[in-house]
VEXDO-147774 format. One line per 4 residues: number of its first residue (from 1); their letters; for each residue z, x, y of N, C-alpha, C. Coordinates in pm, 1 decimal. Example, Ala and Ser with C-alpha at 12.3 -4.5 7.8 and 13.67 -1.06 7.14 Angstrom:
% VEXDO-147774
1 = AS = 780.0:1319.0:-569.0:780.0:1230.0:-450.0:780.0:1320.0:-330.0  708.0:1285.0:-225.0:714.0:1367.0:-106.0:787.0:1290.0:3.0
% end
This chain:
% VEXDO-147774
1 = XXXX = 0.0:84.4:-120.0:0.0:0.0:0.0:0.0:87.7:124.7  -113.0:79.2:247.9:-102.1:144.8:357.7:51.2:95.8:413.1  68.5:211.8:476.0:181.3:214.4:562.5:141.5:127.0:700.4  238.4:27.6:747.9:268.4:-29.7:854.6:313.2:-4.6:995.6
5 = XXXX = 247.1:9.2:1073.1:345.8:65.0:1186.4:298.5:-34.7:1329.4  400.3:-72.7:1334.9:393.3:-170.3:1423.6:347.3:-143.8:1550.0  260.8:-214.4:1636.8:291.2:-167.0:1791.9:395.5:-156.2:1895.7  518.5:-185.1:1836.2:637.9:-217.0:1927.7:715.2:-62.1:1889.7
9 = XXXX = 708.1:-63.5:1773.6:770.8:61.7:1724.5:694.1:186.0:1759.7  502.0:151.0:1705.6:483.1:289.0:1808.1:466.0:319.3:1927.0  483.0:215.8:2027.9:562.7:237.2:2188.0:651.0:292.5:2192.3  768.5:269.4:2143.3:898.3:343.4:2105.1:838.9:498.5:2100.1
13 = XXXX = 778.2:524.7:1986.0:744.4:621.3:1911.1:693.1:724.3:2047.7  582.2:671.2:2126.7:490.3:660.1:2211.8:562.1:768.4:2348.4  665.2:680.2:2350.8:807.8:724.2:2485.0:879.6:886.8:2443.1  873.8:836.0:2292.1:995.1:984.7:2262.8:899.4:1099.1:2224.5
17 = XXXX = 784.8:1102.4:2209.2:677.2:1221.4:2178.0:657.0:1236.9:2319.2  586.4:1134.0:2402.6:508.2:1197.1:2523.7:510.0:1109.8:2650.3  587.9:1001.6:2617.3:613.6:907.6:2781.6:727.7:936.5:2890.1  767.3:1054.0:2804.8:892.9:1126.7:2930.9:832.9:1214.1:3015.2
21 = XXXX = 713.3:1278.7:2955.4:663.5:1397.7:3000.4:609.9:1326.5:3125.4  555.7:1191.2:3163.5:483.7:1175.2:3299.6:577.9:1199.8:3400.4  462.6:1217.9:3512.6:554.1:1244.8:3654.4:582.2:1056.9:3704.7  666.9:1009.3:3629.3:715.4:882.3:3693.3:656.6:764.8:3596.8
25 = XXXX = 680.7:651.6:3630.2:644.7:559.2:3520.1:485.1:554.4:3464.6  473.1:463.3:3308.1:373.0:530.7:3264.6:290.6:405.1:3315.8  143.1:391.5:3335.2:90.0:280.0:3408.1:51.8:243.9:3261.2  22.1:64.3:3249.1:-17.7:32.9:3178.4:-155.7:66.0:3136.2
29 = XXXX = -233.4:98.3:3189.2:-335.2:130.1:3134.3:-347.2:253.0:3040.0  -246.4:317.7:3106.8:-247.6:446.5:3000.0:-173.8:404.8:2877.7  -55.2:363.0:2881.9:-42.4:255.2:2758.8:-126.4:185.4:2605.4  -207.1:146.4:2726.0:-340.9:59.7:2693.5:-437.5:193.4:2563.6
33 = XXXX = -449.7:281.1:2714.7:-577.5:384.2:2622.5:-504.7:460.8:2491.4  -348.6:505.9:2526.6:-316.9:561.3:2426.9:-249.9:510.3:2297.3  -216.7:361.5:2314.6:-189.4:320.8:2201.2:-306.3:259.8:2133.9  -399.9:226.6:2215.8:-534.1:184.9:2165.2:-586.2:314.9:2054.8
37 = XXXX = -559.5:450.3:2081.8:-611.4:539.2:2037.8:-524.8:583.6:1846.6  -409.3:488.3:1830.7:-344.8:422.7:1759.9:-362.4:364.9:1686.2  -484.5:282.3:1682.0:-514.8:183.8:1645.7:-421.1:63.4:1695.3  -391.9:55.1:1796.2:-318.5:-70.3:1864.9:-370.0:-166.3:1943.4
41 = XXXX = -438.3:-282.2:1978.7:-522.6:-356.4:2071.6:-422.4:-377.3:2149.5  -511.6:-399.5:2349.9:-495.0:-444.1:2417.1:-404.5:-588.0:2449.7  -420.0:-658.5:2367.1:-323.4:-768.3:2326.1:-192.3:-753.2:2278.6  -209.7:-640.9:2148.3:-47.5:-640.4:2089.0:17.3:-572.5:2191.6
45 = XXXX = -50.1:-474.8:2264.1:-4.4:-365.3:2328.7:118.0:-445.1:2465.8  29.2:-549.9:2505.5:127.1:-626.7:2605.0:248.0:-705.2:2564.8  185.5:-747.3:2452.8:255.7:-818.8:2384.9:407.1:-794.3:2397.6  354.5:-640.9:2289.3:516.3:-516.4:2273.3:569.3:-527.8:2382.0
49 = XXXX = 495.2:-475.0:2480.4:611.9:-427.2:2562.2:648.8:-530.5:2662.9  627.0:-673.3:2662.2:719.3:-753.2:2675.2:845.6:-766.5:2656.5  822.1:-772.1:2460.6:939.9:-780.5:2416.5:1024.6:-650.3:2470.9  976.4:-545.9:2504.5:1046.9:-428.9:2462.0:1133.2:-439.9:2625.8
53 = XXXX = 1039.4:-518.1:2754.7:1096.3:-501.7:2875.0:1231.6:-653.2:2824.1  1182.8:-721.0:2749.2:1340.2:-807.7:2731.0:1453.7:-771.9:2692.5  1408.6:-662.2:2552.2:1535.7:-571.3:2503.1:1598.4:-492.3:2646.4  1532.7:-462.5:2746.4:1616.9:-393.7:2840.5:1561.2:-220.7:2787.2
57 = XXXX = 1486.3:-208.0:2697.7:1398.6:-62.9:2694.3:1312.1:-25.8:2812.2  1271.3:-99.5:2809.4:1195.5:-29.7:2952.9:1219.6:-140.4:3050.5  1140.3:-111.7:3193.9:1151.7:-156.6:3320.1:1009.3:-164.9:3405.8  998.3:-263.5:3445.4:879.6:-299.7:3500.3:871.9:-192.7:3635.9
61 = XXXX = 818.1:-110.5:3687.2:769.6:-40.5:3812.5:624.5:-18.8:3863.8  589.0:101.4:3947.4:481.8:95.0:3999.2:425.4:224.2:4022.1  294.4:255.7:3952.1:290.3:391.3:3960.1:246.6:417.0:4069.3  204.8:574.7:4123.7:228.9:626.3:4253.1:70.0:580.5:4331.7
65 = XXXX = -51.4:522.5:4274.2:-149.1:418.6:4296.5:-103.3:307.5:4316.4  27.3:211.7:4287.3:55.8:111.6:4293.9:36.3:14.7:4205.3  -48.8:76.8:4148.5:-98.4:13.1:3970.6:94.6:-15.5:3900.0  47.3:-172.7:3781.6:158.3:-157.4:3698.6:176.9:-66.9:3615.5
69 = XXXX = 338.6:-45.9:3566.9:378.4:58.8:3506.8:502.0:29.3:3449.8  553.1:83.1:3321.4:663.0:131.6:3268.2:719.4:229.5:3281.7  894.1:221.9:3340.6:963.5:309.5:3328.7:1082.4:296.0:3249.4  1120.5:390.9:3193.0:1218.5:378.5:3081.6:1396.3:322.1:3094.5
73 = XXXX = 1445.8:303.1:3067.5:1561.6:263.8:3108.1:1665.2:349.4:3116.3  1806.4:386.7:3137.1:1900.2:481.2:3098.4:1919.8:456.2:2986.9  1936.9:342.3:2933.8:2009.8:310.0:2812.7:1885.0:333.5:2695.6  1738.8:302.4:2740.3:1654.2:413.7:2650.9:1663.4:559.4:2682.9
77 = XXXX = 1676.8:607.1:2800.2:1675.6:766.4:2774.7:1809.4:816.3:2704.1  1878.1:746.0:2701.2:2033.7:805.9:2629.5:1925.9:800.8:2457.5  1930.8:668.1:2440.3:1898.7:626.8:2315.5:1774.5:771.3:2220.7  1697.1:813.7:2327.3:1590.9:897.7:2267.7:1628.4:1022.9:2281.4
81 = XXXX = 1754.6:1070.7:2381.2:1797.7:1214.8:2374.3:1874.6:1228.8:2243.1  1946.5:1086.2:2228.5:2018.0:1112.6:2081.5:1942.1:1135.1:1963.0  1836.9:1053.4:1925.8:1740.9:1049.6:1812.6:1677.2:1200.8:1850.3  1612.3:1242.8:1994.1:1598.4:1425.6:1982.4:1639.3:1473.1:1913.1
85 = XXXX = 1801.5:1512.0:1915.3:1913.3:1569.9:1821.7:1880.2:1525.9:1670.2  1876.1:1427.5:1674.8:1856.6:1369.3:1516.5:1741.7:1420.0:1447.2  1610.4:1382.1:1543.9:1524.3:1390.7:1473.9:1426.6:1538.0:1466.8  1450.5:1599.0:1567.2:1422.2:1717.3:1547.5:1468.0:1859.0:1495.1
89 = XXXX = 1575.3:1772.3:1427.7:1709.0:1937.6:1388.0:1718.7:1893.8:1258.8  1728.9:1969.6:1158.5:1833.7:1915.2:1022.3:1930.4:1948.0:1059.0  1976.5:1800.9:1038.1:2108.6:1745.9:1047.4:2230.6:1787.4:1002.4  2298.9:1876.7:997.7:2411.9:1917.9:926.3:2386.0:1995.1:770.9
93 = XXXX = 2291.8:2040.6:713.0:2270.3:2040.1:596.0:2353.3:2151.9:555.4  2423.7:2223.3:603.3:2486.7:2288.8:550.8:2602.7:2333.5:492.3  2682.3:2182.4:518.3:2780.4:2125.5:446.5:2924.5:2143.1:554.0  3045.0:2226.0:506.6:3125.6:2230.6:633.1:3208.2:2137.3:585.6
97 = XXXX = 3206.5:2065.9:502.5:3329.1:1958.3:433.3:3400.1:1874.2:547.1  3380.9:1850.1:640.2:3413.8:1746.9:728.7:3338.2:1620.9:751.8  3432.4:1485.4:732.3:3344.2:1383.3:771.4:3393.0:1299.5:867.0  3265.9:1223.1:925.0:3341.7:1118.9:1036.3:3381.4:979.7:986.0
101 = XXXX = 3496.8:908.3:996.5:3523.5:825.8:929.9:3524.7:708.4:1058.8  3488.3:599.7:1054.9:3497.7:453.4:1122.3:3563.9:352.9:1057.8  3674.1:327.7:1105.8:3740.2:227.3:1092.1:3760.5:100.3:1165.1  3693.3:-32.9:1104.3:3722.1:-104.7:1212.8:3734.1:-227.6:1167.9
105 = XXXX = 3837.0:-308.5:1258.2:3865.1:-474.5:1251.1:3841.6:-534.8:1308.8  3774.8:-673.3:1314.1:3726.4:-757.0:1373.7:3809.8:-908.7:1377.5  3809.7:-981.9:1517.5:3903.6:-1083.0:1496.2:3814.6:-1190.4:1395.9  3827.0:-1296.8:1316.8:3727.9:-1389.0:1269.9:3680.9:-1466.5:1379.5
109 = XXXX = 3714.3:-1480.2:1513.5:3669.1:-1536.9:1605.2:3545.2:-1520.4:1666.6  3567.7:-1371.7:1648.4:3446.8:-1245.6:1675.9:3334.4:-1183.9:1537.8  3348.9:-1281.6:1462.7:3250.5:-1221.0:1346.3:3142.0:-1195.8:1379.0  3025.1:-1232.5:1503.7:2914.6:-1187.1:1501.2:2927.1:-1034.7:1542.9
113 = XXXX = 3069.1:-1009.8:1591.6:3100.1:-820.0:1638.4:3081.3:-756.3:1512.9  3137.3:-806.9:1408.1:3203.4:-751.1:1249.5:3011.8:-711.0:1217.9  2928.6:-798.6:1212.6:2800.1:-788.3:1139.2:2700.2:-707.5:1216.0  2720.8:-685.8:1359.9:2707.1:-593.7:1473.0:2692.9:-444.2:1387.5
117 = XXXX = 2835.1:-441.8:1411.2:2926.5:-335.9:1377.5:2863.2:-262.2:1224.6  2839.3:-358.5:1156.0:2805.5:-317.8:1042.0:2629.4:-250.9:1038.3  2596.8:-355.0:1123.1:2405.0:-318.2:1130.7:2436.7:-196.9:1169.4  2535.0:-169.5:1303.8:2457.2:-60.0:1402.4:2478.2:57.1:1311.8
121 = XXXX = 2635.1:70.2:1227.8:2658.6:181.0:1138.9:2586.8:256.2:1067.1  2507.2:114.5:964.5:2420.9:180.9:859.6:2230.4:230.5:953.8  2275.4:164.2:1032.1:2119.2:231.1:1148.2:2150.2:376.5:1134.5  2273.0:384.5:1227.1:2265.5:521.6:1214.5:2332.2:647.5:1137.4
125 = XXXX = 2305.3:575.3:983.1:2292.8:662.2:857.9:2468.1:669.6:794.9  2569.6:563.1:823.5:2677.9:536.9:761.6:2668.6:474.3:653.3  2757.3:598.3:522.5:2758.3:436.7:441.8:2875.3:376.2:400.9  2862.9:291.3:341.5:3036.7:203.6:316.4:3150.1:247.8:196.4
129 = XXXX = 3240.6:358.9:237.4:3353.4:339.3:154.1:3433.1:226.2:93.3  3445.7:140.7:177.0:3499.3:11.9:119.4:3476.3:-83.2:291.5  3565.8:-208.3:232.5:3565.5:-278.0:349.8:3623.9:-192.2:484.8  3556.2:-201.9:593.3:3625.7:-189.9:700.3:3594.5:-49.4:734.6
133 = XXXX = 3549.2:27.5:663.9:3577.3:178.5:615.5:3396.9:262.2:575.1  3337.2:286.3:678.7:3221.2:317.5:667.4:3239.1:529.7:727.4  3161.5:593.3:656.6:3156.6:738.9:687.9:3034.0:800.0:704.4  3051.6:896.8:753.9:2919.6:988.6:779.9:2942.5:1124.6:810.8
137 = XXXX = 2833.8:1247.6:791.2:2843.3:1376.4:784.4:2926.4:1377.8:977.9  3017.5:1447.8:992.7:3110.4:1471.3:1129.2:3008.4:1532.8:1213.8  2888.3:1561.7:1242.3:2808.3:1577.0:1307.7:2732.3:1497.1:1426.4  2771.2:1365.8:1327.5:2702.6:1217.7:1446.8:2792.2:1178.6:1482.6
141 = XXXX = 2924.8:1189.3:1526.5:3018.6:1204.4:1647.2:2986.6:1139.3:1749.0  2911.4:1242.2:1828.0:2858.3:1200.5:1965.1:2770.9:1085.8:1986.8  2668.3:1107.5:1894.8:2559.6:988.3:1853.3:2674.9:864.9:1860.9  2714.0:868.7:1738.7:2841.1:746.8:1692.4:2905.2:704.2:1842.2
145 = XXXX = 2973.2:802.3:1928.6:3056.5:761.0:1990.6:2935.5:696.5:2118.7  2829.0:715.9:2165.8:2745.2:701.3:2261.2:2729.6:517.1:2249.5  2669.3:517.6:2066.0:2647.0:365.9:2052.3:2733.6:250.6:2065.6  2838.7:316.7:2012.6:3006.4:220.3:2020.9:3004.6:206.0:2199.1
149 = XXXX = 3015.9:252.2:2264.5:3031.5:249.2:2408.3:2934.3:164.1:2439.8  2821.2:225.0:2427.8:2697.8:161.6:2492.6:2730.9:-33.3:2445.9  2742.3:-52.3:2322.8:2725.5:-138.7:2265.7:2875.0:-245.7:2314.8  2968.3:-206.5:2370.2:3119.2:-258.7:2404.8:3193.3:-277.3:2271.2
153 = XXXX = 3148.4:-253.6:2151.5:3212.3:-192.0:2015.8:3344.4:-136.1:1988.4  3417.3:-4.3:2119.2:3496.4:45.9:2107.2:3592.6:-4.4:2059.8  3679.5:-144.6:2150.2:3776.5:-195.6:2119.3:3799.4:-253.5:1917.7  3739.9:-232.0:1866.2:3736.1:-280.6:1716.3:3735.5:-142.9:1634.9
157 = XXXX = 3732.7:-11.4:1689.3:3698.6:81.0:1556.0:3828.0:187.0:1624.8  3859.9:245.9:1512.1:3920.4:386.3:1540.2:3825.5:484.5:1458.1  3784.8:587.2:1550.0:3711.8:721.8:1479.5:3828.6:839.7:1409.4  3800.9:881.0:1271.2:3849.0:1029.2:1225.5:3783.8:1120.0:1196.7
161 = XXXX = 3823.5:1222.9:1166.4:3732.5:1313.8:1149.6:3817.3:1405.1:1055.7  3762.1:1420.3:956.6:3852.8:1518.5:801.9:3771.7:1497.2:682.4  3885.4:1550.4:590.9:3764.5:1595.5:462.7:3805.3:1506.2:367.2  3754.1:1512.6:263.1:3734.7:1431.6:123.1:3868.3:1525.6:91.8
165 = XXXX = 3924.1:1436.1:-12.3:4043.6:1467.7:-70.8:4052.9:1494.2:-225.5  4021.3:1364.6:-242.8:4014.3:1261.5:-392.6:4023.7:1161.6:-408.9  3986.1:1106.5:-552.9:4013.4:1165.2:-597.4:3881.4:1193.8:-716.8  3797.3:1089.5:-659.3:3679.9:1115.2:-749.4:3580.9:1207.2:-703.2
169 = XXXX = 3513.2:1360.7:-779.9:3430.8:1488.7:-730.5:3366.4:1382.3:-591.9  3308.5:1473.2:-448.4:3261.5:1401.1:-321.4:3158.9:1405.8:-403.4  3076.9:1483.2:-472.4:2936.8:1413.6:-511.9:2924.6:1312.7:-576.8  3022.0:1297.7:-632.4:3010.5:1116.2:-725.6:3031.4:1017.0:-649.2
173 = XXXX = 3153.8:1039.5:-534.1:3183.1:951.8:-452.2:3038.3:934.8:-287.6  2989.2:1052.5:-277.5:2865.1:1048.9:-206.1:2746.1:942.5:-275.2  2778.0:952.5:-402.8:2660.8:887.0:-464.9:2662.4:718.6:-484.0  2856.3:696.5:-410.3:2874.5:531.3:-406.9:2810.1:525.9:-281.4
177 = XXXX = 2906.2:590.2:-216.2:2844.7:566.5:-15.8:2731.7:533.3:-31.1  2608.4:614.6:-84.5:2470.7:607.5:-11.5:2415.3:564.0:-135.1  2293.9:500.4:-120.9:2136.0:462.4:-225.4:2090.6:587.2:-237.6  2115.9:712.8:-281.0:2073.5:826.7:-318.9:1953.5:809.7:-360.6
181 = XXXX = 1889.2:719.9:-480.1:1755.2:691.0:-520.5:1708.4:617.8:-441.3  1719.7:546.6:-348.6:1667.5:507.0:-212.6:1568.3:586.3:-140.0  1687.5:691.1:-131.9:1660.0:769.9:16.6:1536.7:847.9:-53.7  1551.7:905.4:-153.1:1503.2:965.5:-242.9:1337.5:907.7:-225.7
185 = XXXX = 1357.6:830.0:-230.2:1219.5:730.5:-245.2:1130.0:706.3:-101.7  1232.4:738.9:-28.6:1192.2:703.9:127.4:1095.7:853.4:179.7  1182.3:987.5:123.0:1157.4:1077.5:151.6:1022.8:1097.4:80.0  994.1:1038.2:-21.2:844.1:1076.9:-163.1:766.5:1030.5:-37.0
189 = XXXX = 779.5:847.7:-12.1:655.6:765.9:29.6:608.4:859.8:196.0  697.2:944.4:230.7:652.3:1018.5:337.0:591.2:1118.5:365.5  632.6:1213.8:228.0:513.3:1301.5:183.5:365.4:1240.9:152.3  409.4:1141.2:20.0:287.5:1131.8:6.1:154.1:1088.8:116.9
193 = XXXX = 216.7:1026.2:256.0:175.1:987.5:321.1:81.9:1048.8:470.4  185.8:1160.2:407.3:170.1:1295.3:535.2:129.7:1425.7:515.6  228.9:1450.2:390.1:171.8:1590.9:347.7:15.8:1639.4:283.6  -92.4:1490.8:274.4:-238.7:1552.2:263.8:-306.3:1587.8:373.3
197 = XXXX = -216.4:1519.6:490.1:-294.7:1509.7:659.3:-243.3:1657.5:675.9  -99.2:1710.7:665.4:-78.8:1873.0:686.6:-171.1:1972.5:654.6  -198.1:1919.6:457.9:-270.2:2071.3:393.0:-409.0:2039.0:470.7  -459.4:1930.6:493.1:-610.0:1864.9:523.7:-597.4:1975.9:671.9
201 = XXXX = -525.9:1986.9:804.1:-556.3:2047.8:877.3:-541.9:2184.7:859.4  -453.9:2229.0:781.3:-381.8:2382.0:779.0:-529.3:2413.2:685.9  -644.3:2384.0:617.2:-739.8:2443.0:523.0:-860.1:2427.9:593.0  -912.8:2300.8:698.4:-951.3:2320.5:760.3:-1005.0:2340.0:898.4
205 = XXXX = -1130.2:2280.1:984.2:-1102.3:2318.1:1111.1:-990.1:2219.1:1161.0  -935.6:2299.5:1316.6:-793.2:2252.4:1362.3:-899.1:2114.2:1411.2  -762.6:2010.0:1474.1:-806.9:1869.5:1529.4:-861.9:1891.5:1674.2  -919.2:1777.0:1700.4:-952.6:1787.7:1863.0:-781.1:1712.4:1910.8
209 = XXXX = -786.1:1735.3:2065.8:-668.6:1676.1:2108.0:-669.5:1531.8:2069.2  -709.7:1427.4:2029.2:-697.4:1302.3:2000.7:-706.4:1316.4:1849.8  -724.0:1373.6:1780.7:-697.4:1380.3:1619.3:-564.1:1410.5:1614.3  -500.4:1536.7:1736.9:-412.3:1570.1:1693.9:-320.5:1442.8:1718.5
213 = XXXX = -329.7:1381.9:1839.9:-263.0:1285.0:1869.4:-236.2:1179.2:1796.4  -367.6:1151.1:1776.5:-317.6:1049.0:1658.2:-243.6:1074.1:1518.8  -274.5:1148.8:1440.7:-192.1:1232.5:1324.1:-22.3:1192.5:1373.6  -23.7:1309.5:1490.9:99.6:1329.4:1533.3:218.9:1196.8:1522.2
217 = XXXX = 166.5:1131.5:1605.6:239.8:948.0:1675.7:228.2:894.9:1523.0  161.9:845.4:1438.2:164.4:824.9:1332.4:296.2:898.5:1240.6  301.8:1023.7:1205.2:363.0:1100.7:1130.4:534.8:1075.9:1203.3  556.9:1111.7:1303.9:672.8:1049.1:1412.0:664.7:937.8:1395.8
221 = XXXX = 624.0:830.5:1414.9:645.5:708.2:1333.2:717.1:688.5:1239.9  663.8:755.2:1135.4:736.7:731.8:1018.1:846.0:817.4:990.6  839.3:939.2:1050.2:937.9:1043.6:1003.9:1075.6:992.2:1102.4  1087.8:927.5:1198.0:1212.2:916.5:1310.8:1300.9:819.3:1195.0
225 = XXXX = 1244.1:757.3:1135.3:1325.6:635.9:1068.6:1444.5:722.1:942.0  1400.5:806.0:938.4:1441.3:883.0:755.2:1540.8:952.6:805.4  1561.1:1077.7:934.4:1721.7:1134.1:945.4:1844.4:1035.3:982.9  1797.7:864.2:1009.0:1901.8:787.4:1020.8:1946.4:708.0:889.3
229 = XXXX = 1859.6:698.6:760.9:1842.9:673.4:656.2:1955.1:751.8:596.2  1888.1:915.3:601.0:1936.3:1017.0:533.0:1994.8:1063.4:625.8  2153.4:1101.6:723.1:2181.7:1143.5:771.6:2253.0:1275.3:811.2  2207.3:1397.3:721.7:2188.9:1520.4:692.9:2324.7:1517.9:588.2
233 = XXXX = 2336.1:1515.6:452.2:2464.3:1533.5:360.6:2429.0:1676.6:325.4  2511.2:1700.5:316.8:2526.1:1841.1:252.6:2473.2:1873.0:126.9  2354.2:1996.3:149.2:2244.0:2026.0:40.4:2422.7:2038.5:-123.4  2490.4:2073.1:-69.7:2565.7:2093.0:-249.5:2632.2:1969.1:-289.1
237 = XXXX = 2605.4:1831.5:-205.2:2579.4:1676.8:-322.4:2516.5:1638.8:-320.2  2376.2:1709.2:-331.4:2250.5:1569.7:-342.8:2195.1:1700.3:-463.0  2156.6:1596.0:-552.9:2097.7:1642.0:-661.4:1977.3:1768.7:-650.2  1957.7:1812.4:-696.7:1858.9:1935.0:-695.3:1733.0:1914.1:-738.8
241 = XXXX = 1654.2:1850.0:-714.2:1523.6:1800.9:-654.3:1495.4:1729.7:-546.2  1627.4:1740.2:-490.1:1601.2:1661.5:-372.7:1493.8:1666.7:-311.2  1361.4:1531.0:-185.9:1322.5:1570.4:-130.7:1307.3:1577.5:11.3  1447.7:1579.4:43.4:1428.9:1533.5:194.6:1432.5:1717.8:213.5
245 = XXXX = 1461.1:1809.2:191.9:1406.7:1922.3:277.4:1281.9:1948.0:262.3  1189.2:1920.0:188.0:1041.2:1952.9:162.9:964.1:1854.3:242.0  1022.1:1724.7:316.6:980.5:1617.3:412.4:994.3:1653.1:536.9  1138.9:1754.3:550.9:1163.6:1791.9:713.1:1075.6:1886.3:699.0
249 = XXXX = 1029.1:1979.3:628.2:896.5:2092.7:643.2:867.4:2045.8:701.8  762.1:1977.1:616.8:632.3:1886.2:638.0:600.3:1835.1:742.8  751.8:1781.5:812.1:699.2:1686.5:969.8:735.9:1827.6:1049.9  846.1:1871.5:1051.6:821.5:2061.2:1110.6:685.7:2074.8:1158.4
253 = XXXX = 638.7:2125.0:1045.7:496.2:2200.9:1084.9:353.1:2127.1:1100.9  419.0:1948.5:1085.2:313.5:1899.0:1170.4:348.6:1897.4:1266.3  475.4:1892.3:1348.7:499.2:1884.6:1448.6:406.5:2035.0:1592.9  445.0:2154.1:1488.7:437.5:2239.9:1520.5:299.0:2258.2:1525.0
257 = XXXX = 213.1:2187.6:1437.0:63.8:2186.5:1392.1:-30.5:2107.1:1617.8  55.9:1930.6:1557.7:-21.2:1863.7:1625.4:28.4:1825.9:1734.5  186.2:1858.2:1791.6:240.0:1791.1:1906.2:192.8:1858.1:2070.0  173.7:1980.1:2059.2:132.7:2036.5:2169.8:-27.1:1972.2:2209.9
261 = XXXX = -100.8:2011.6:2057.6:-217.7:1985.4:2112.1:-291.7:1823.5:2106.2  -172.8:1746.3:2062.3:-156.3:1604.0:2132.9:-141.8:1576.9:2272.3  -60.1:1683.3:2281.7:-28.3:1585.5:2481.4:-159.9:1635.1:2564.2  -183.1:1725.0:2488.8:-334.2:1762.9:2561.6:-412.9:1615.8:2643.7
265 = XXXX = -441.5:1476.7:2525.8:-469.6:1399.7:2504.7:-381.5:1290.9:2578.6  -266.0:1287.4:2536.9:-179.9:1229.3:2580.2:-141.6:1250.4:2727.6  -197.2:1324.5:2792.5:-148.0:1430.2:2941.4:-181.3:1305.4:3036.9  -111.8:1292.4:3140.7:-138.0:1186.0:3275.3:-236.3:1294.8:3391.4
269 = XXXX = -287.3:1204.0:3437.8:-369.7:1284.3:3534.9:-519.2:1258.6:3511.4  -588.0:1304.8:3623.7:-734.3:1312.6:3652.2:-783.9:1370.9:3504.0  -744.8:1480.1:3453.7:-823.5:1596.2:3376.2:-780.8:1555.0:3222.3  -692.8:1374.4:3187.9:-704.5:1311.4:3084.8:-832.7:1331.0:3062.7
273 = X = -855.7:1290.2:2896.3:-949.3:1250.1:2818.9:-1010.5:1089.0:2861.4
% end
């Protein structure tokens, strides 16, 4: 089954590769040409970012022609400096035996907080010790603590931060927390999806700037979703075939392959494509 990628998501996508880089909001038309170049139509394209100006992601402005335009919000630029961190680093993989623990109660008055609480966790790569009691590698801290705030969350959780004790080995007990064969599975369908477009450029000639672009926004697409999935566990409990380090290559050195000579393409100004 081809992979799906929505136009709302690759706007998103769109902002955190190359819609920061303009000098000021992005005009719709450029919007237009570069998600068109996406495979995105003119239609969905407005569509999105309707919805996306309702979520409070972006903001209606005016570029320096006076033409319409998108500018990003604070509460999206927080949102995409964090996923930076996330998505461009492996995540903790090197173990360090510390975890962040979330604890939290909800009044029953307030249950739509409790199911909140629960979405936003496993978004960003918690999984559930028991009721009430969700953990993650002590690295997403900051991340963690940014969303709780942002979100008015605080008052319901207490954060810790310490190690596994016992009494069952952390790799057995890692293997309740998380869908290990999940993730597992998440990480295959991304190779298989990506890693022929890598060897395909690395064997032969390089892309023009809009090959690269497109490759690129595509591959980021899919790859931003997987370090919140998989939220860097420590290479000595995940089984030994793992493939989420042979996936962070892969988007690595496409990154390294097609992102520069994307914005080429992607660039604002007269001397665009």
């Amino acid at each position: 089954m081809a992979e799906q990628h929505t136009p709302r998501s690759l706007i998103v996508t769109f902002y955190g590769a190359y819609g920061r880089a303009f000098d000021g909001p992005v005009p719709v038309s450029a919007l237009i040409r570069l998600l068109g170049a996406a495979g995105v139509d003119a239609p969905a394209v407005r569509s999105s970012v309707s919805r996306l100006k309702r979520r409070g992601f972006i903001l209606p402005a005016r570029g320096a022609d006076g033409a319409a335009a998108y500018d990003l919000s604070e509460e999206a630029r927080q949102l995409l400096a964090d996923g930076d961190r996330r998505i461009y680093a492996d995540a903790g993989r090197d173990g360090g035996g510390e975890w962040l623990l979330a604890v939290f109660s909800v009044p029953e008055e307030e249950r739509h907080k409790r199911h909140l609480l629960r979405s936003r966790l496993a978004r960003l790569g918690f999984g559930a010790a028991a009721p009430g009691v969700w953990i993650a590698p002590a690295a997403l801290y900051d991340e963690t603590r940014h969303t709780l705030e942002r979100l008015q969350l605080t008052p319901y959780v207490d954060l810790f931060r310490g190690a596994h004790l016992g009494f069952a080995a952390t790799a057995e007990a890692v293997n309740r927390w998380w869908d290990l064969a999940a993730l597992a599975k998440q990480h295959e369908e991304f190779l298989g999806r990506h890693e022929p477009v890598l060897r395909g450029w690395q064997s032969g000639p390089g892309p023009t700037p809009e090959q690269a672009y497109h490759d690129y926004l595509l591959a980021l697409d899919s790859w931003r979703r997987l370090p919140y999935a998989d939220p860097g566990l420590p290479r000595e409990l995940l089984p030994s075939d793992w493939p989420g380090e042979r996936a962070a290559a892969v988007f690595a050195a496409l990154h390294a392959l097609l992102w520069e000579r994307g914005a080429a393409f992607a660039r604002p100004g007269p001397d665009a494509p």
